[in-house]
Each structure stands twice: as C-alpha cells, then as structure tokens.
N, CA, C and O atoms as a DFTB+ gen file, in Angstrom:
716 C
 N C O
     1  1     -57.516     -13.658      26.689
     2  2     -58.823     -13.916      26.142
     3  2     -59.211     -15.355      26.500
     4  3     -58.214     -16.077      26.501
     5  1     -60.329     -15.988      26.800
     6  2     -60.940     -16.659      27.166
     7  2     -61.815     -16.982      26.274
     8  3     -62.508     -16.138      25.706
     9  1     -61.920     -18.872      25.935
    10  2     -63.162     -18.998      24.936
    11  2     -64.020     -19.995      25.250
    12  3     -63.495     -21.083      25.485
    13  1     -64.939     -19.936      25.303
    14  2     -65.928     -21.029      25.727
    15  2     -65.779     -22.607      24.742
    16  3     -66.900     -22.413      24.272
    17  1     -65.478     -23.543      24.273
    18  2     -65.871     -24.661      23.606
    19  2     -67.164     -24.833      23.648
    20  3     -67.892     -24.157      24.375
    21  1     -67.579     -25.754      22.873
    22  2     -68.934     -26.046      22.387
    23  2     -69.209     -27.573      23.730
    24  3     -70.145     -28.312      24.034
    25  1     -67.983     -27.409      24.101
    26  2     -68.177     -28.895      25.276
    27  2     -67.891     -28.164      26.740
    28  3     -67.194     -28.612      27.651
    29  1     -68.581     -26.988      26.710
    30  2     -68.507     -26.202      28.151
    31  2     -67.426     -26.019      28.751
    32  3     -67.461     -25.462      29.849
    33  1     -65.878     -26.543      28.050
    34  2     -65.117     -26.570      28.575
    35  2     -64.214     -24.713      28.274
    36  3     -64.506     -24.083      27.257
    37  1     -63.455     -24.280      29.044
    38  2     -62.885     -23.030      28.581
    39  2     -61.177     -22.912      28.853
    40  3     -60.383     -23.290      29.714
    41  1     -61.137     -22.139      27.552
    42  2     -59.540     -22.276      27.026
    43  2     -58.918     -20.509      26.976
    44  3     -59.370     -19.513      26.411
    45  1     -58.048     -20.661      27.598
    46  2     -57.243     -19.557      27.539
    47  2     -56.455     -19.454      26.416
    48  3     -55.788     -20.431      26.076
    49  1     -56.421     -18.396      25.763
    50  2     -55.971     -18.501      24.377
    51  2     -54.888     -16.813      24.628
    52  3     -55.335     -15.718      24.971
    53  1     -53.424     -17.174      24.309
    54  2     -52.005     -16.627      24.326
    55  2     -52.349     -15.748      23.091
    56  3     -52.908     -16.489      22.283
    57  1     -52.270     -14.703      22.682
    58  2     -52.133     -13.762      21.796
    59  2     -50.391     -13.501      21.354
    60  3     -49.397     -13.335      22.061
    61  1     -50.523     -13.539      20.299
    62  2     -49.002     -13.722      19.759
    63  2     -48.260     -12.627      19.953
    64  3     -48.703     -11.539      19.584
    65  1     -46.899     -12.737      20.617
    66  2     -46.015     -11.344      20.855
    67  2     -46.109     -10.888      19.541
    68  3     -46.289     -11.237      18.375
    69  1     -45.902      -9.936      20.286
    70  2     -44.963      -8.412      18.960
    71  2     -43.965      -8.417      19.803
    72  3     -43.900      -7.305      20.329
    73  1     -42.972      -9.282      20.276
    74  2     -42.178      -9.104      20.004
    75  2     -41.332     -10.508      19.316
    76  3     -41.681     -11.689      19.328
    77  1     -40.191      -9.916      18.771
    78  2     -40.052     -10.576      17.530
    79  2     -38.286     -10.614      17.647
    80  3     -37.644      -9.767      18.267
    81  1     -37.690     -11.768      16.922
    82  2     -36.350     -11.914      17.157
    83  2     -35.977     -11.317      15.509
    84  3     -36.588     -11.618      14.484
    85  1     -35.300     -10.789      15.579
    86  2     -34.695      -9.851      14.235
    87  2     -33.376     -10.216      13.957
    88  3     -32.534     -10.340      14.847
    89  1     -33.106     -10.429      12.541
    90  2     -31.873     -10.933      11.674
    91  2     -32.144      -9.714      10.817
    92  3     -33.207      -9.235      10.421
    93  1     -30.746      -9.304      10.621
    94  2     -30.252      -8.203       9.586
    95  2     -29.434      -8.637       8.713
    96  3     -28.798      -9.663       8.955
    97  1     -29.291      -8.034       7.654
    98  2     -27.961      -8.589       6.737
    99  2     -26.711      -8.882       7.170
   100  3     -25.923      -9.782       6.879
   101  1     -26.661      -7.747       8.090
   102  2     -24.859      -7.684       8.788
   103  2     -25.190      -8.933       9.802
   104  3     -24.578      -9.977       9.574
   105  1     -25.747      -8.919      10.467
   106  2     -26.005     -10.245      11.601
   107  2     -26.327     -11.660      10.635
   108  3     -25.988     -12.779      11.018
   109  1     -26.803     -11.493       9.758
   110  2     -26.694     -13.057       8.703
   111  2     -25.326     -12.958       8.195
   112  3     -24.910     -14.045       7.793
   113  1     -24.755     -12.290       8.122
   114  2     -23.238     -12.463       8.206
   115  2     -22.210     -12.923       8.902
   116  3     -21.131     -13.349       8.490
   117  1     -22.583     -12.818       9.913
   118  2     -22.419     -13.206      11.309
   119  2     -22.504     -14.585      12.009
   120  3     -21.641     -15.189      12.646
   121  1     -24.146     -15.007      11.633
   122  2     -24.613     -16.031      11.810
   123  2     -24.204     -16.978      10.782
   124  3     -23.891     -18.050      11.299
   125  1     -24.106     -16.971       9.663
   126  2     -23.555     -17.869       8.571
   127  2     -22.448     -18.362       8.764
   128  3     -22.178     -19.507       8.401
   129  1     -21.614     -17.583       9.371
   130  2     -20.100     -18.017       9.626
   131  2     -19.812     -18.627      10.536
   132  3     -18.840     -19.377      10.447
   133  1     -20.619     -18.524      11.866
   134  2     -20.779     -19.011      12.782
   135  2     -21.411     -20.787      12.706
   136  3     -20.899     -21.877      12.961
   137  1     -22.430     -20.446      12.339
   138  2     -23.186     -21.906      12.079
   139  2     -22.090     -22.846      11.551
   140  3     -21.781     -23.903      12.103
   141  1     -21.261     -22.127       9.886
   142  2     -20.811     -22.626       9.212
   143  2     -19.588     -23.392      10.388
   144  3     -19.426     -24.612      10.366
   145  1     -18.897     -22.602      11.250
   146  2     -18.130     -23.282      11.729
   147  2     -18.314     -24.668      12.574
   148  3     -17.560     -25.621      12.774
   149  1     -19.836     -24.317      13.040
   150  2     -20.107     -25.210      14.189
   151  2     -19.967     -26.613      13.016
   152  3     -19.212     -27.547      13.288
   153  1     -20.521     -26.603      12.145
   154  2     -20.807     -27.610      10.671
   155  2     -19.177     -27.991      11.007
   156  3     -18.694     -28.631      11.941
   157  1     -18.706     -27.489      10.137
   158  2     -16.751     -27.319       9.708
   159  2     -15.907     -28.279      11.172
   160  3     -15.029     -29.106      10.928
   161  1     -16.175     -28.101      12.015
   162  2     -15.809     -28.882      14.036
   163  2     -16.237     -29.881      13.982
   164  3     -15.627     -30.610      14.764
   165  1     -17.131     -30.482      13.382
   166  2     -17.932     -32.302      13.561
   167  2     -18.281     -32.756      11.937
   168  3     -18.346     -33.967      11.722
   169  1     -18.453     -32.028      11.057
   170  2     -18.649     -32.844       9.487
   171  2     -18.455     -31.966       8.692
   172  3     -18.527     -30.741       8.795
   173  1     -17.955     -33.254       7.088
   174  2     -17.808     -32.876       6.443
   175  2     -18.539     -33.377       5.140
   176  3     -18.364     -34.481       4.624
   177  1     -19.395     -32.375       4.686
   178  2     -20.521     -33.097       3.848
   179  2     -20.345     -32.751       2.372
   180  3     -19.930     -31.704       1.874
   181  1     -20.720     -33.774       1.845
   182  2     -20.422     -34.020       0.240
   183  2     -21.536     -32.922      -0.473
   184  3     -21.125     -32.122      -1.314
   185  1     -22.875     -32.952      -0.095
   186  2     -23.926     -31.739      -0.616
   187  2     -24.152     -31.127       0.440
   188  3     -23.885     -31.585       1.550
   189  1     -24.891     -29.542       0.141
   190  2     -26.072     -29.123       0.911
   191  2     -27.172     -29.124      -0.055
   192  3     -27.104     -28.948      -1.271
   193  1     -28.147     -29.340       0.644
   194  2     -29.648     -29.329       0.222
   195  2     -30.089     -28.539       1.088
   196  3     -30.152     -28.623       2.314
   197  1     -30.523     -27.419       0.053
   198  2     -31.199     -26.294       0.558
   199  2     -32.720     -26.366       0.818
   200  3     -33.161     -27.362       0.244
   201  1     -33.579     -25.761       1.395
   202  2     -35.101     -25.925       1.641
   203  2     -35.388     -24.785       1.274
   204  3     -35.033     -23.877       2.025
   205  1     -36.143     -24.417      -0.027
   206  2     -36.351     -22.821      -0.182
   207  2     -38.451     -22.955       0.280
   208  3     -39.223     -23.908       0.389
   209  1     -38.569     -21.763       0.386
   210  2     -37.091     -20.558       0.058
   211  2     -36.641     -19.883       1.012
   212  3     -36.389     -18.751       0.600
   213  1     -36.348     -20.030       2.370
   214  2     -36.362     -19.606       3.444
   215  2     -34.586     -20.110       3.313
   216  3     -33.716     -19.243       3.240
   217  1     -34.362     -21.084       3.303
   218  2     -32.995     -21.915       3.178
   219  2     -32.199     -21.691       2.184
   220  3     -31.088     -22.217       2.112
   221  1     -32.698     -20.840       1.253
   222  2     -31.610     -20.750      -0.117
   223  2     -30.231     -19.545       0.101
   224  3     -29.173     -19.274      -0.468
   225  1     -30.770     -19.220       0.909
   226  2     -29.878     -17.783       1.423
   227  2     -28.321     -18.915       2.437
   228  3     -27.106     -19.076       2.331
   229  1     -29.069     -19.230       3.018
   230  2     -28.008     -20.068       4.210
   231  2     -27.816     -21.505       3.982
   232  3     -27.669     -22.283       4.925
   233  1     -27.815     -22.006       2.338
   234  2     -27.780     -22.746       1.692
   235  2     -26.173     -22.477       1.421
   236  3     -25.051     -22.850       1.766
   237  1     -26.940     -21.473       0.470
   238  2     -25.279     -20.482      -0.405
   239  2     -24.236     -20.317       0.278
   240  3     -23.102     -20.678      -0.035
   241  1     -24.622     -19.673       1.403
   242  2     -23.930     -19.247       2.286
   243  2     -22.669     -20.298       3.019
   244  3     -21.487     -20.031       3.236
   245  1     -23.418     -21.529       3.280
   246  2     -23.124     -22.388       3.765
   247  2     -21.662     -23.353       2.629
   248  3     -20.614     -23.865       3.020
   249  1     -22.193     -23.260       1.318
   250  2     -21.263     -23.748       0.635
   251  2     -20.567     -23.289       0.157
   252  3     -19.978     -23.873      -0.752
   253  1     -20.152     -21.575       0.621
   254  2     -18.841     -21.107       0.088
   255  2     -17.954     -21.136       1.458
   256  3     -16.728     -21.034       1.501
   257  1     -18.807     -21.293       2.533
   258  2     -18.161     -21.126       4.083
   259  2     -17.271     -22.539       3.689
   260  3     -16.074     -22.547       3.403
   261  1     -17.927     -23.402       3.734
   262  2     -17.645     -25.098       3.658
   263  2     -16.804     -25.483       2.588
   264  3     -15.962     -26.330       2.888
   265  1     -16.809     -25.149       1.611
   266  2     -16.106     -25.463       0.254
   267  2     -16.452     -26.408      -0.518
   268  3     -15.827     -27.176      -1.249
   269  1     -18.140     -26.176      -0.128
   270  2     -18.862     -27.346      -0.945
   271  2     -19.581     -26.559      -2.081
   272  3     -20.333     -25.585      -2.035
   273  1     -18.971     -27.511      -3.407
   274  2     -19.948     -26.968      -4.325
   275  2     -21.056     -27.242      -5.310
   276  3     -21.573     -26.644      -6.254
   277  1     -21.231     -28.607      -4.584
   278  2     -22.868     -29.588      -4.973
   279  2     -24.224     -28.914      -3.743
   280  3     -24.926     -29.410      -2.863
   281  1     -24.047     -27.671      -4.288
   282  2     -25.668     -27.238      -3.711
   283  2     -27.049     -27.434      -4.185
   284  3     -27.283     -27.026      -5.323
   285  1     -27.858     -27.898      -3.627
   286  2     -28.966     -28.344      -4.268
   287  2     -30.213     -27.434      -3.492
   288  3     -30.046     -26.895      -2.398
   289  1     -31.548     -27.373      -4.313
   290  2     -32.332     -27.002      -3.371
   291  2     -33.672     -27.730      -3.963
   292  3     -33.907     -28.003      -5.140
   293  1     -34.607     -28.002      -2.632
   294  2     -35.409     -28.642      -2.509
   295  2     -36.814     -27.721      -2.330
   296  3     -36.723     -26.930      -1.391
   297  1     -37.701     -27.693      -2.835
   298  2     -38.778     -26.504      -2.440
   299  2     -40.108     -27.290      -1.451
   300  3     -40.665     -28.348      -1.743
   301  1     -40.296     -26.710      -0.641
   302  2     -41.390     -27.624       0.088
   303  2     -42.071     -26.450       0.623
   304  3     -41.440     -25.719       1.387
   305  1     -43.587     -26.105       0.243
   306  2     -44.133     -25.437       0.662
   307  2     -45.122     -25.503       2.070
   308  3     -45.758     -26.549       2.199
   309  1     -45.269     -24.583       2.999
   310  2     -45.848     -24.948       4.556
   311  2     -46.327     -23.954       4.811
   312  3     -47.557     -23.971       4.788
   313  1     -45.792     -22.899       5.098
   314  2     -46.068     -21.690       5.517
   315  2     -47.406     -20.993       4.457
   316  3     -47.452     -21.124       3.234
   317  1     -48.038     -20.529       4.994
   318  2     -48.833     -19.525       3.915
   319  2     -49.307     -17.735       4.633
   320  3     -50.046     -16.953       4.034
   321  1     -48.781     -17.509       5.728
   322  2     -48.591     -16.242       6.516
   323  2     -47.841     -16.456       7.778
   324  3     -47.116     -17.437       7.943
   325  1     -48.049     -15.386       8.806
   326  2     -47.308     -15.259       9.585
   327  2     -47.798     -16.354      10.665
   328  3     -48.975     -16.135      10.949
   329  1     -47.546     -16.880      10.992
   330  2     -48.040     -18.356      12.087
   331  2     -49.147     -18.646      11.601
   332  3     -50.180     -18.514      12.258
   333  1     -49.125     -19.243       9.946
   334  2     -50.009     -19.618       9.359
   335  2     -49.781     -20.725       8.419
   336  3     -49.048     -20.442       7.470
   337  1     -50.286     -22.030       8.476
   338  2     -49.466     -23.033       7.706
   339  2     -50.591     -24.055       6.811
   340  3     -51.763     -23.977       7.177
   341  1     -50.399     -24.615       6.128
   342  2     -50.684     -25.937       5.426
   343  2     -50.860     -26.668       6.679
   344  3     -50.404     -26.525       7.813
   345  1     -51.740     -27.580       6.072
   346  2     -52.125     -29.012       7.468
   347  2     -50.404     -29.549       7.521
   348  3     -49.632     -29.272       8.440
   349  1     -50.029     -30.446       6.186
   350  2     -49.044     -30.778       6.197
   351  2     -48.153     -30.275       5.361
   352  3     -48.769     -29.606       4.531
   353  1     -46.554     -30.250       5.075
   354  2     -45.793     -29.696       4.470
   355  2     -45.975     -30.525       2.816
   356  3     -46.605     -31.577       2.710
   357  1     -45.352     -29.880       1.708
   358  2     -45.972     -30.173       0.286
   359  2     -44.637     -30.371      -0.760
   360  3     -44.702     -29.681      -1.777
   361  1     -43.952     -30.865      -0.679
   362  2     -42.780     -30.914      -1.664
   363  2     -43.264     -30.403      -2.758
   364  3     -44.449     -30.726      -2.841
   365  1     -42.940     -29.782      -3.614
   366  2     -43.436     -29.043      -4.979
   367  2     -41.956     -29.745      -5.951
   368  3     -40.782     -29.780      -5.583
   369  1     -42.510     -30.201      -7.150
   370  2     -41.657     -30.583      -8.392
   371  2     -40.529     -29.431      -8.354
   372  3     -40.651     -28.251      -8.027
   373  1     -39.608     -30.006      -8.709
   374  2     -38.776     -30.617      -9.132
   375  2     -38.338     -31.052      -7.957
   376  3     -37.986     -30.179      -7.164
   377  1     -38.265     -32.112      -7.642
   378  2     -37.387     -32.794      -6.549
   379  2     -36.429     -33.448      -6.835
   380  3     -36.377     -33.917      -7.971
   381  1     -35.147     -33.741      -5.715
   382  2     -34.342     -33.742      -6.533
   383  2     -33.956     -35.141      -6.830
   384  3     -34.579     -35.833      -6.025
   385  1     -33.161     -35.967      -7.667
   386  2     -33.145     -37.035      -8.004
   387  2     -31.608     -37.194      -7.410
   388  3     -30.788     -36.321      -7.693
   389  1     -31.191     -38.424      -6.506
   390  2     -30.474     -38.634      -5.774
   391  2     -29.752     -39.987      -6.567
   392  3     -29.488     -41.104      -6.122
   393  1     -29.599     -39.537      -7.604
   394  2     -29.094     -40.843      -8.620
   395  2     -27.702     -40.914      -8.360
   396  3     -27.330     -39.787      -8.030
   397  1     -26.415     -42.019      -8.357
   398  2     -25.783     -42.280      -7.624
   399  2     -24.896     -41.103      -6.250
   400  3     -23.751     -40.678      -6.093
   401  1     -25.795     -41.012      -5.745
   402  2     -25.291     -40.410      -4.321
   403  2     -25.630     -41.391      -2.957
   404  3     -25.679     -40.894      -1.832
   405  1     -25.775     -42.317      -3.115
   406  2     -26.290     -43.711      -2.139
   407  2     -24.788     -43.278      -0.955
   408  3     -24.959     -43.451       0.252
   409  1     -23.351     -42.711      -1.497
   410  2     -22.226     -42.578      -0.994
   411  2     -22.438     -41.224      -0.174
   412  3     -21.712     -41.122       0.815
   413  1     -23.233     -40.268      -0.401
   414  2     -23.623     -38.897      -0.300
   415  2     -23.542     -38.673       1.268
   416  3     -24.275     -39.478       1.842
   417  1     -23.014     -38.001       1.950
   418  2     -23.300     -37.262       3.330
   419  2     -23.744     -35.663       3.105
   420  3     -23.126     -34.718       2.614
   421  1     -25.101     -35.777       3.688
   422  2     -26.093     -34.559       2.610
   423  2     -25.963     -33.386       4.550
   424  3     -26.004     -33.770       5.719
   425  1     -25.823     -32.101       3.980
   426  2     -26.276     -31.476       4.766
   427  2     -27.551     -30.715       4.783
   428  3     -27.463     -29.608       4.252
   429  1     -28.697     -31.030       5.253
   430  2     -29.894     -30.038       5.024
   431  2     -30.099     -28.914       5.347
   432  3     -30.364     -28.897       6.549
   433  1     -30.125     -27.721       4.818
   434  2     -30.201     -26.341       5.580
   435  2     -31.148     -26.033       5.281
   436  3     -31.645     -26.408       4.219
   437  1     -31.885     -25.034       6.326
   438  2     -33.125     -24.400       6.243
   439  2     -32.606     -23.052       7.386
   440  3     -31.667     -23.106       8.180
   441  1     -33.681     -21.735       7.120
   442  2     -33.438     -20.599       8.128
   443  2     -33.852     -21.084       9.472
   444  3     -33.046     -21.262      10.385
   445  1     -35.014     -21.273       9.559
   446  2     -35.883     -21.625      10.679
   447  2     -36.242     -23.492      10.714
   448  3     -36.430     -24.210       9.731
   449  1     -36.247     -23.884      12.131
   450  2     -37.032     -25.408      12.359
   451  2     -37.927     -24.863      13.901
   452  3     -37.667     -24.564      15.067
   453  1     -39.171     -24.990      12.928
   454  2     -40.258     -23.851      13.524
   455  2     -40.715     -24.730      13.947
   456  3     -40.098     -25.127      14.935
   457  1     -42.020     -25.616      13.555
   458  2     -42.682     -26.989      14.004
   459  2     -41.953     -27.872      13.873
   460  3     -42.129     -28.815      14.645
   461  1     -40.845     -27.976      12.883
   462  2     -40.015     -28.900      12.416
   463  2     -40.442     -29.980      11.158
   464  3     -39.750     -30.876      10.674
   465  1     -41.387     -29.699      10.919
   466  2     -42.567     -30.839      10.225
   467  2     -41.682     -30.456       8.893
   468  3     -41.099     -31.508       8.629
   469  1     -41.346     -29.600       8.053
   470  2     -40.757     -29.234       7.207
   471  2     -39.367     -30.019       6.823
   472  3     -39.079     -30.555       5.753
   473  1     -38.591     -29.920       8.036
   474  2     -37.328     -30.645       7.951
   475  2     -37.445     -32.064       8.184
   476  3     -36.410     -32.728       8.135
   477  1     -38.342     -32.531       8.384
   478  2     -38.869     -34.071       8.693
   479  2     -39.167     -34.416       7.423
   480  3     -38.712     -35.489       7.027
   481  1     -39.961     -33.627       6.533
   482  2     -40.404     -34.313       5.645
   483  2     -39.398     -34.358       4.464
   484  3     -39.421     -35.301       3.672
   485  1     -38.323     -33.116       4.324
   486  2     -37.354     -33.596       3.812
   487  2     -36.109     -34.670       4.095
   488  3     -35.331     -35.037       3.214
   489  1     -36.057     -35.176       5.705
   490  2     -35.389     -35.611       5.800
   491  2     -35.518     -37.502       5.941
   492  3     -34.732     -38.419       6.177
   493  1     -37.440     -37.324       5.545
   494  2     -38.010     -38.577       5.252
   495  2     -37.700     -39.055       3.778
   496  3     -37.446     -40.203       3.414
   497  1     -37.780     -37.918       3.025
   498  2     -37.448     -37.754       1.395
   499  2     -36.416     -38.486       1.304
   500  3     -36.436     -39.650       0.903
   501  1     -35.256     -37.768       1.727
   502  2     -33.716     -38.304       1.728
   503  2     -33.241     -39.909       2.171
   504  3     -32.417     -40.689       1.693
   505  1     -34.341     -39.997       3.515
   506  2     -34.011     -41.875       3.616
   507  2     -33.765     -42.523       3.086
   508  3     -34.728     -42.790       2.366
   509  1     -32.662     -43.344       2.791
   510  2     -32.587     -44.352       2.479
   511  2     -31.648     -44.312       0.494
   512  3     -31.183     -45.201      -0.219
   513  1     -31.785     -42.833       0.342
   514  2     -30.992     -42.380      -0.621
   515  2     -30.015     -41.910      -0.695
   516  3     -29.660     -41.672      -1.849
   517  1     -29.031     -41.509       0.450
   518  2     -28.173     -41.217       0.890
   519  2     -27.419     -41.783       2.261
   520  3     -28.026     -42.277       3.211
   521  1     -25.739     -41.588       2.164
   522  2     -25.402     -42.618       3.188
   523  2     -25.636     -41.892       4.679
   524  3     -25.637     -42.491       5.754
   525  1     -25.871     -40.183       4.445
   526  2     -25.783     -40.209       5.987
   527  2     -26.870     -38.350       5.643
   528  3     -26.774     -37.783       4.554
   529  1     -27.498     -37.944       6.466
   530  2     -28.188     -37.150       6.675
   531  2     -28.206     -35.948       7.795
   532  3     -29.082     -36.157       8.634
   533  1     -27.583     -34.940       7.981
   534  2     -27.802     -33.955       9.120
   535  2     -28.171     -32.761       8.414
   536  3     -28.051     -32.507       7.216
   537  1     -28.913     -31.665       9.896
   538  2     -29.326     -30.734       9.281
   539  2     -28.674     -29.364      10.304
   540  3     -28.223     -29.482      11.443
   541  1     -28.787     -28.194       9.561
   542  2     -28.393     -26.835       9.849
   543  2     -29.350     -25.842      10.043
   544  3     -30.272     -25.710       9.238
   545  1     -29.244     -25.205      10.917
   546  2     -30.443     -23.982      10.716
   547  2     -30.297     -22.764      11.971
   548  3     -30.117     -22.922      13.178
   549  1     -30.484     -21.232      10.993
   550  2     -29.764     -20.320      11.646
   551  2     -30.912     -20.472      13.590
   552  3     -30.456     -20.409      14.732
   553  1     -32.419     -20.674      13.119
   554  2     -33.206     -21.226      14.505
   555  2     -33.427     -22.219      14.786
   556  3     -33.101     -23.029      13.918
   557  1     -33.975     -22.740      15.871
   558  2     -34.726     -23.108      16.179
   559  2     -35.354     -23.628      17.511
   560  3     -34.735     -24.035      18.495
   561  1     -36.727     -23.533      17.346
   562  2     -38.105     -23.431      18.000
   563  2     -38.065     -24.449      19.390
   564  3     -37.411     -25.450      19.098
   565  1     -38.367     -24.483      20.255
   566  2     -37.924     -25.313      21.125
   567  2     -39.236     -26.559      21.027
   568  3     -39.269     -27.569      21.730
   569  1     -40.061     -26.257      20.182
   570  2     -41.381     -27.105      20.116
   571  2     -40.876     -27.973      18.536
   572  3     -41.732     -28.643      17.957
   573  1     -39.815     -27.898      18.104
   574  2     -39.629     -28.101      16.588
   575  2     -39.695     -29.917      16.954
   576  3     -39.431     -30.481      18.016
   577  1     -40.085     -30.426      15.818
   578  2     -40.498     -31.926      16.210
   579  2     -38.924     -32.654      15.872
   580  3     -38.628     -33.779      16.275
   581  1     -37.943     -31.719      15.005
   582  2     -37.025     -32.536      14.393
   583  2     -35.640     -31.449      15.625
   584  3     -35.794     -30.255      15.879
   585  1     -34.822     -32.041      15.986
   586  2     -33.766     -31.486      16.862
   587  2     -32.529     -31.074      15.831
   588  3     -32.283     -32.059      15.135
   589  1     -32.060     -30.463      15.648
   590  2     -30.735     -29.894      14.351
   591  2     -29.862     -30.307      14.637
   592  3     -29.867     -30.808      15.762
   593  1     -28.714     -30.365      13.926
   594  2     -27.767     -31.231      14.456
   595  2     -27.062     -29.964      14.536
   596  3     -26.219     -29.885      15.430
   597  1     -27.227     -29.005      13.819
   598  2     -26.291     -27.243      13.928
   599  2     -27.347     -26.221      13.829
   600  3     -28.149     -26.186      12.896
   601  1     -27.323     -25.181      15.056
   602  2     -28.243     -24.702      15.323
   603  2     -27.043     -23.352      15.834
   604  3     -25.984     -23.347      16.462
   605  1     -27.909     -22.292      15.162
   606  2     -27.186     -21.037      15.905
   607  2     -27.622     -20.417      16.406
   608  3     -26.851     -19.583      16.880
   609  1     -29.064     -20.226      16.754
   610  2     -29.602     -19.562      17.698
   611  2     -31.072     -20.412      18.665
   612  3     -31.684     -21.045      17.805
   613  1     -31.470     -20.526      19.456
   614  2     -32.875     -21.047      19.749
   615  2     -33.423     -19.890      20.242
   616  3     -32.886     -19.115      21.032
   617  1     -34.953     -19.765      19.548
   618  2     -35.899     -18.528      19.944
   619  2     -36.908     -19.490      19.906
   620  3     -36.850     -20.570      19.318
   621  1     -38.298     -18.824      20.887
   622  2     -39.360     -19.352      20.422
   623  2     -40.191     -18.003      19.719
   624  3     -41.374     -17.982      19.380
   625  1     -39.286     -17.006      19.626
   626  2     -40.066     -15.806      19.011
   627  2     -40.474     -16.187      17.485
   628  3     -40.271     -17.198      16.813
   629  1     -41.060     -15.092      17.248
   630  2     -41.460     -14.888      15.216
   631  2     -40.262     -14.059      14.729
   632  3     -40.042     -12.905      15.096
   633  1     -39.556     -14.719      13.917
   634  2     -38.055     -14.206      13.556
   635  2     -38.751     -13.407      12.323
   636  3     -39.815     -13.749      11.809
   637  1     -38.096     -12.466      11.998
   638  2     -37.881     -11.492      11.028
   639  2     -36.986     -11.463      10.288
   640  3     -36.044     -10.838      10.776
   641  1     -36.734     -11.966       8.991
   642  2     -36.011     -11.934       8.660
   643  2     -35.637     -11.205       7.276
   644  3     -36.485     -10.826       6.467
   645  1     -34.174     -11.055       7.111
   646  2     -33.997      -9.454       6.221
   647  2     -34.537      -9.768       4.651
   648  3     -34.587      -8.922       3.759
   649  1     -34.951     -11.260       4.521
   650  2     -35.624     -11.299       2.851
   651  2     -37.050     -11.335       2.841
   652  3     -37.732     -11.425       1.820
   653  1     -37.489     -11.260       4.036
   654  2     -38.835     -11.555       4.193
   655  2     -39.957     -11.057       4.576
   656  3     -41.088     -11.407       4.240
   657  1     -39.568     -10.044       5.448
   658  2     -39.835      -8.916       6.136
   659  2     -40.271      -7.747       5.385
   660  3     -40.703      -6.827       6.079
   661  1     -40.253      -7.544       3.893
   662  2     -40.890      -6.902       3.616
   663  2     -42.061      -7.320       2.733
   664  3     -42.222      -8.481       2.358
   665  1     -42.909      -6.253       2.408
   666  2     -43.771      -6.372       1.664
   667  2     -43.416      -6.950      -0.057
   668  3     -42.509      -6.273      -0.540
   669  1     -43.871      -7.880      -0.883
   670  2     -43.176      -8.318      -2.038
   671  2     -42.704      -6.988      -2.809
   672  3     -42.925      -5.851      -2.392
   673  1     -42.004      -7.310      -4.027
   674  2     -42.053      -6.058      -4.593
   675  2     -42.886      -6.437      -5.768
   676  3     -43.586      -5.567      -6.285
   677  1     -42.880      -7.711      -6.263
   678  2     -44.064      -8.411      -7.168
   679  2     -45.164      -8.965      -6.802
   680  3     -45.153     -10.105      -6.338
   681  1     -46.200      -8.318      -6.934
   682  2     -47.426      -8.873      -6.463
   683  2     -48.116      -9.654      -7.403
   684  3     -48.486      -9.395      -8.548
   685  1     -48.274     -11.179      -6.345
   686  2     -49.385     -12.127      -6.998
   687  2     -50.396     -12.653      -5.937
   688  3     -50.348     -12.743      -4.710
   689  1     -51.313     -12.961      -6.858
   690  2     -52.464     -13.246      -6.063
   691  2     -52.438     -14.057      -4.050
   692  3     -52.991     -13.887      -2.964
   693  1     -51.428     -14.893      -4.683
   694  2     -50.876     -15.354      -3.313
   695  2     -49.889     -15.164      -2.102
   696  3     -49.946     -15.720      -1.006
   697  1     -49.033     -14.309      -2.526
   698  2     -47.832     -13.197      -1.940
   699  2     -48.688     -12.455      -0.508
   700  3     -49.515     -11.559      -0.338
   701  1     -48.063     -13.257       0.190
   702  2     -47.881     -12.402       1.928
   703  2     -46.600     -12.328       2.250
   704  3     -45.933     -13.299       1.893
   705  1     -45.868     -11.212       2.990
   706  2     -45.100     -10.928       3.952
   707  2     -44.606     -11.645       4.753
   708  3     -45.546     -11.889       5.509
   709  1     -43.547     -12.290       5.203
   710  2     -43.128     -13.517       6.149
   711  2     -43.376     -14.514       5.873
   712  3     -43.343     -15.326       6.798
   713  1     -43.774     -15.052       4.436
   714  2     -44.487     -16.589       4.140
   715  2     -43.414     -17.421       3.155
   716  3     -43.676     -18.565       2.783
C-alpha cells in the first residue's frame, strides 16, 4: 500500500505479518531453563525484578531455576493492543522501594524487549539504587533500543504467547488480547 503525505511526498507502508513466532507451555519450559542457564554461566544475582505482566511468568520461573528467592515485580504499562502502545512507557504504583539494596545485583526479566523502551525505563528506575543491573528475556526484537544481557531467542515476529493469546476470561472495559 502506498500513501500520499500531505508534503507530496509517498510512503510505502509494510502490512504486518500473520505470521507470528509461537511459545507454548511445553516450549516455555524449555525456554526458561535454557535462558535460566545462560543467566547461571556469567551471574549470580541477589534479586529478580520482574516486569509484569508479561515478565511475571519468567520472573518465577527464573527464581526457582536460579535459587533466588527475593523476587520482585515491577508493573509498567506500554502496550495497549497488538503493535499498539502508549507514547511512552508508565510505571504504575507500587514501585518498588530499593531500601538497603545499594549492595543488590538485580536481574531484570521481562518476556519480550520489543522497542526496548520498557526495559530502559526500568532500568533507568534502578540507577543508581543498586550495585549492578542486567537483564533477561525469553525475545528479543532486533530494533529493541536496550540490548539483553540473556536472550533466548531473537525474532522480529509478533510472538504469541501461551498467557496472552487468548481472549480474557474477565472482561473489562479495557482488556484486549496480546496487551
């Protein structure tokens, strides 16, 4: 498709695959253990800080792999549909209070580092409150602004994933599918 601008200029505009990179339960099984090891080979971190809610799954996951059991989670809202976002990412209360952890080597997990803007802004949060900072994530995006330090897969597809992928089973006014 082709669109004219209002400055005569014209833009070719990419229509989003259908096709799509797919995670299943048995394959997040898979992937958790995996990641977890790549983590387990280069550090050993005092927390994870989870990013929900996309991250709370491979949060958990992460700290029974690891044998960490200061899990925390952080909520930052971005997404609002399927390649559909907030201008900028939104920390939502309760955040967490990093009261003596100045000693802390924090691991950040999230599912996806899509734009990356998400893991940036938590990992702007964390500055300077902790002694050392890396992050985990089962994707990521080759356009992501923040690089992972543990990464188990790179797609630039629309991942599917097995908590998200369906339709809610509680409906509220704001509830989409993949968000």
């Amino acid at each position: 498709m082709v669109v004219r601008g209002g400055d005569g200029l014209s833009v070719r505009l990419q229509p989003m695959s259908d096709e799509r990179e797919i995670l299943t339960w048995e394959l997040f099984g898979t992937a958790s253990r995996e990641l977890a090891q790549l983590v387990a080979d280069d550090y050993e971190p005092d927390m994870i800080l989870s990013i929900a809610r996309g991250g709370l799954l491979i949060g958990g996951a992460l700290g029974y792999a690891l044998s960490v059991k200061n899990v925390y989670t952080m909520n930052v809202e971005f997404y609002t549909g399927v390649d559909e976002r907030l201008e900028v990412p939104r920390i939502l209360p309760p955040a967490p209070d990093f009261v003596d952890a100045s000693h802390f080597k924090i691991l950040i997990a999230d599912d996806v580092a899509d734009t990356g803007h998400t893991l940036r802004s938590v990992l702007d949060f964390c500055e300077g409150k902790v002694a050392e900072t890396r992050t985990a994530c089962l994707y990521e995006k080759s356009h992501s602004v923040v690089k992972c330090d543990y990464v188990w897969k790179k797609t630039d597809l629309w991942i599917n994933f097995p908590w998200s992928d369906k339709d809610p089973v509680a409906r509220r006014d704001w509830s989409v599918k993949d968000a």
